[in-house]
Every structure is written in structure tokens, then in C-alpha cells.
C-alpha positions as CSV (number, residue, x, y, z in Angstrom):
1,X,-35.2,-45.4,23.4
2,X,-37.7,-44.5,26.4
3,X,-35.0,-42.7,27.7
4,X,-34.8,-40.3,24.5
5,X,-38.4,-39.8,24.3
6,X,-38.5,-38.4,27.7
7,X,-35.8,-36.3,27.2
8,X,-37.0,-34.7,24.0
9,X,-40.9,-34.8,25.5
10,X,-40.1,-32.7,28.4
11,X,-37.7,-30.6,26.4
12,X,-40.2,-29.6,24.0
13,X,-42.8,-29.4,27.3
14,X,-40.2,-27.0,28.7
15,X,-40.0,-24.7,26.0
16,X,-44.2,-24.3,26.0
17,X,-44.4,-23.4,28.7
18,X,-41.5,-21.2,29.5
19,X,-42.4,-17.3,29.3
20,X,-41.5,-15.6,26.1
21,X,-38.6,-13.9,25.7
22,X,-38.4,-10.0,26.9
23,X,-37.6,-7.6,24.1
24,X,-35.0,-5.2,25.1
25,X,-33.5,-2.0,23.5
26,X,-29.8,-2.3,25.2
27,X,-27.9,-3.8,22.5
28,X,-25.2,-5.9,23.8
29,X,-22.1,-3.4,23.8
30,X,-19.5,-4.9,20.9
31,X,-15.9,-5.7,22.3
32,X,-12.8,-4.4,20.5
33,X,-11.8,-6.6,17.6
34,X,-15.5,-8.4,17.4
35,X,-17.6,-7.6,14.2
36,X,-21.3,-8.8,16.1
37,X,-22.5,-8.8,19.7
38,X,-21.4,-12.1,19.9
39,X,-19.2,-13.0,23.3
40,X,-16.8,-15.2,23.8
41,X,-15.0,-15.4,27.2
42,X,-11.6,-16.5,25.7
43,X,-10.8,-13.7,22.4
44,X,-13.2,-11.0,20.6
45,X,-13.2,-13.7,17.3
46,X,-12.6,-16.8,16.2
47,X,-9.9,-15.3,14.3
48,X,-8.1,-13.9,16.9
49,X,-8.3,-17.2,18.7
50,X,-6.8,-19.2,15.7
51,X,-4.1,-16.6,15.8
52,X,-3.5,-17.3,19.5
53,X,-3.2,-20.6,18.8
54,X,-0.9,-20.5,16.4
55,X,1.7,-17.7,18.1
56,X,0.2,-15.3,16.0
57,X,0.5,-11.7,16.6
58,X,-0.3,-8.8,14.8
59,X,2.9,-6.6,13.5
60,X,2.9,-3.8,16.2
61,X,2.4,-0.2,14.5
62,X,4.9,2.4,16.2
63,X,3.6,6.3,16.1
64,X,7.2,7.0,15.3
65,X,10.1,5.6,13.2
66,X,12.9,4.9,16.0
67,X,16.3,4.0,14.1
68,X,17.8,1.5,16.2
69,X,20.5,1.2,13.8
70,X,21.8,4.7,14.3
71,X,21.8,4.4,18.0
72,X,23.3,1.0,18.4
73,X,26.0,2.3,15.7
74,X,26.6,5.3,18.0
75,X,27.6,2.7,20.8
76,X,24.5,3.9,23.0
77,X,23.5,0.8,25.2
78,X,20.0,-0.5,24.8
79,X,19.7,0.6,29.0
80,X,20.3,4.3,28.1
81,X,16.5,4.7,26.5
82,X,15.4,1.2,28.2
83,X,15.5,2.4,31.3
84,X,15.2,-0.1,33.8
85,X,15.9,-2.7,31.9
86,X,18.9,-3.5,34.3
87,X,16.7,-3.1,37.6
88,X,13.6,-4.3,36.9
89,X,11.5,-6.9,35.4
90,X,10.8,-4.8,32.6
91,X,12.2,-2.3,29.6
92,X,11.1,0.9,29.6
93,X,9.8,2.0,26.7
94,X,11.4,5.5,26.0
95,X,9.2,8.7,27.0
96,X,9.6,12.1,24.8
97,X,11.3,13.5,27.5
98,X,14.1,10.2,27.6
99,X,15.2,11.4,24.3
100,X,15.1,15.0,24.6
101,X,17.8,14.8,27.2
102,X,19.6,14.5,24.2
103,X,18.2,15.5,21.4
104,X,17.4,19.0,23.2
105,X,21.2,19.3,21.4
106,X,22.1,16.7,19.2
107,X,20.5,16.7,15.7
108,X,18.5,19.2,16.5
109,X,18.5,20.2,12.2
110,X,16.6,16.6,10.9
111,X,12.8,16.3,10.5
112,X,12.6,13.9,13.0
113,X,14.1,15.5,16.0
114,X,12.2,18.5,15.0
115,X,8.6,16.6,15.5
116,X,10.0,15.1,18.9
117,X,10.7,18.4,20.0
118,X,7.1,20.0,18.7
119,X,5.6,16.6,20.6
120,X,7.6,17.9,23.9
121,X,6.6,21.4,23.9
122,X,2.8,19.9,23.4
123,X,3.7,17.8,26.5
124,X,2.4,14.8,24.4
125,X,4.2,11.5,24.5
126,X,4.7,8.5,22.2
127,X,2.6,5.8,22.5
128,X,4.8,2.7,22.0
129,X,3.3,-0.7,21.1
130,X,5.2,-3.4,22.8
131,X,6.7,-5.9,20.0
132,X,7.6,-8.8,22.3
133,X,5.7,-10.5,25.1
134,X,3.6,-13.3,26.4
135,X,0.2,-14.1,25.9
136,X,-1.6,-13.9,29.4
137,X,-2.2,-17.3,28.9
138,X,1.2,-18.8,29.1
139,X,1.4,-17.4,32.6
140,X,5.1,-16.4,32.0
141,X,7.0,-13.7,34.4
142,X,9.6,-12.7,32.2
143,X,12.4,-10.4,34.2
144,X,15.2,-8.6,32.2
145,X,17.1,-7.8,35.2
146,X,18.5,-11.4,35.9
147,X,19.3,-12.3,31.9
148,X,21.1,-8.6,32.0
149,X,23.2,-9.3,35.4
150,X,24.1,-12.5,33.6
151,X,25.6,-10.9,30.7
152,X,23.0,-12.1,28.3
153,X,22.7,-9.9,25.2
154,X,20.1,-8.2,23.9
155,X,20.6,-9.7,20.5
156,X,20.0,-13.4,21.6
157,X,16.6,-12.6,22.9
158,X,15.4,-9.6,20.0
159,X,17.9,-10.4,17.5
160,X,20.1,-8.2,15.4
161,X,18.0,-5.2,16.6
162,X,20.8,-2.2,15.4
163,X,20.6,-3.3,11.8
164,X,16.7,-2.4,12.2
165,X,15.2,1.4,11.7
166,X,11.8,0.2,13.4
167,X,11.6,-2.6,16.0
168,X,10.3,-5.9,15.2
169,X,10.1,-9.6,16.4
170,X,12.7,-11.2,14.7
171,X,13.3,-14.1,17.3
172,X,10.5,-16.6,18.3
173,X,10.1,-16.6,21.7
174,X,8.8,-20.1,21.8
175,X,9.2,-22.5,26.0
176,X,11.8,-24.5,23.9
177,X,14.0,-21.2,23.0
178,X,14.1,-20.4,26.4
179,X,14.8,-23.9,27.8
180,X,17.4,-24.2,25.1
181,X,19.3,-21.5,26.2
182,X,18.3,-22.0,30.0
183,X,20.4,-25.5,29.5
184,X,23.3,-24.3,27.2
185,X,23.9,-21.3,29.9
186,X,23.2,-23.7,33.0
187,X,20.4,-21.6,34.3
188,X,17.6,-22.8,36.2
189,X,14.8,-24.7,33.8
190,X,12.5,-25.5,36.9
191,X,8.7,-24.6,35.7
192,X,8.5,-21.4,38.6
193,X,11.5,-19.6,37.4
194,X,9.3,-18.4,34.4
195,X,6.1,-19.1,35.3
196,X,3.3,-18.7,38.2
């Protein structure tokens, strides 16, 4: 009980004698996402950190209507417009200029090609919104390359993505997906093969 006192005596001695508090006119600069000048080290809201916790994420919005299904039916290979997908830890996301290599010829009469080829001559390109990926977070180093050299599909990671016109998660990319297929395929499940 003396104990309490104390504490609470030279609390309340603390705050009558500390200075008073400076007015300032910089208003505390609002993060993207936040609704107040409130900050939080982890995620701009509370919301967005129940979201995180709960795998979460917001439906990407693509400036453009890419149809998947068109291509794929065409027999084009994902690594044509996902260039370095086979080389490199990551797929490209497809530049203007990736698909007026051939588009500069091929359906040159539909809506859409026209508006690729008015975005060319502009020299603007599309700003893709990745639709998968890890939180920072989980510390993952995901790496195409590999899964690609060992003749994994596309589909088993992004699902039936040729039956799609815009791209979207349809497969949960969850630590037991990946150890699930890691052990039915005989690959490596030791913790630094994904993460650092």
C-alpha cells in the first residue's frame, strides 16, 4: 500500500512540476491509409492490422483488363509476358512495350489494343498491382526460377489463371500450402529455403 502511495505521489509531483506543453503549428503529417495523425509503427490502422492478421488483403485494382483467358487459349506461355519468371526470383509484370511486340500487328482492330497502342505512343506504361505476395512480415524469399526449373505449374501456385479475364488470388498461399507441396514433391522444407 506504501508502495502505491509513492508511486502515485510522485506521479502526480511529476506532472506539477514538469513544464507545459509547447504549442506547435506542424501538424503531424497523416500516413497513407490513416484517417488521424495517429502513428502506429506496425500498419496505418487498426483495421489494416486486423486484416494483416487475418491474411487479409485488399482485391488489387488493375488499370487495364488483361484476358488471361485469351492468351493462355492461344497457347502463349505465362514466360512470354512474365519475363523473367524462368531466370529470376521474380515475374515480370508486362510493360506496354512487352505487348506491343505483338500487338504492334495482331488485333490491331479491337478497343483494347487500340488504347495500348495510344498508351505507347504517349510513352506511358501500365501500372500493375501485384495480386500475390508476402507480407514483409513473414520474411519469405519466394523465387520462381527454382519451382519453374522443376516443372511446377503455374496453375498449382495461381490457380486456373487462363479461365480468368483479370488476375486474381484464387489460391491461398498459406506456410502449410507450401510445406504441403514442398513434402508431396520431396523438395526441401528446411525453414532457410523460404525464409531469411
Amino acid at each position: 500500500m506504501a508502495v502505491c502511495l509513492t508511486a502515485f505521489a510522485g506521479s502526480v509531483g511529476c506532472r506539477l512540476f514538469a513544464p507545459a506543453p509547447v504549442a506547435t503549428d506542424a501538424a503531424v503529417p497523416v500516413l497513407p491509409g490513416q484517417s488521424t495523425g495517429v502513428f502506429t509503427t506496425a500498419r496505418p490502422t487498426v483495421a489494416a492490422a486486423v486484416n494483416d492478421f487475418f491474411g487479409r488483403r485488399p482485391i488489387p485494382e488493375q488499370p487495364f483488363e488483361f484476358p488471361h483467358d485469351i492468351h493462355i487459349g492461344r497457347e502463349i506461355t505465362c514466360a512470354v509476358c512474365h519475363e523473367g519468371v524462368e531466370t529470376g526470383p521474380v515475374a515480370g509484370l508486362p510493360s506496354v512495350s512487352t505487348c506491343m511486340i505483338c500487338h504492334a500487328a495482331i488485333a490491331t482492330d479491337t478497343e483494347r489494343i487500340q488504347q495500348l497502342t495510344a498508351l505507347s505512343e504517349q510513352g506511358i506504361d501500365l501500372e500493375w498491382k501485384r495480386v500475390y505476395g508476402y507480407v514483409e512480415e513473414a520474411h519469405v524469399k519466394f523465387n520462381h526460377a527454382p519451382h519453374i526449373r522443376a516443372e511446377v505449374g503455374c496453375e498449382t501456385c495461381h490457380g486456373n489463371i487462363g479461365e480468368q479475364q483479370i488476375a486474381q488470388r484464387n489460391v491461398d498461399l498459406t506456410m502449410g500450402f507450401c510445406v504441403n507441396c514442398h513434402n508431396a514433391n520431396e523438395a526441401s522444407v528446411d525453414c532457410l529455403t523460404c525464409h531469411f
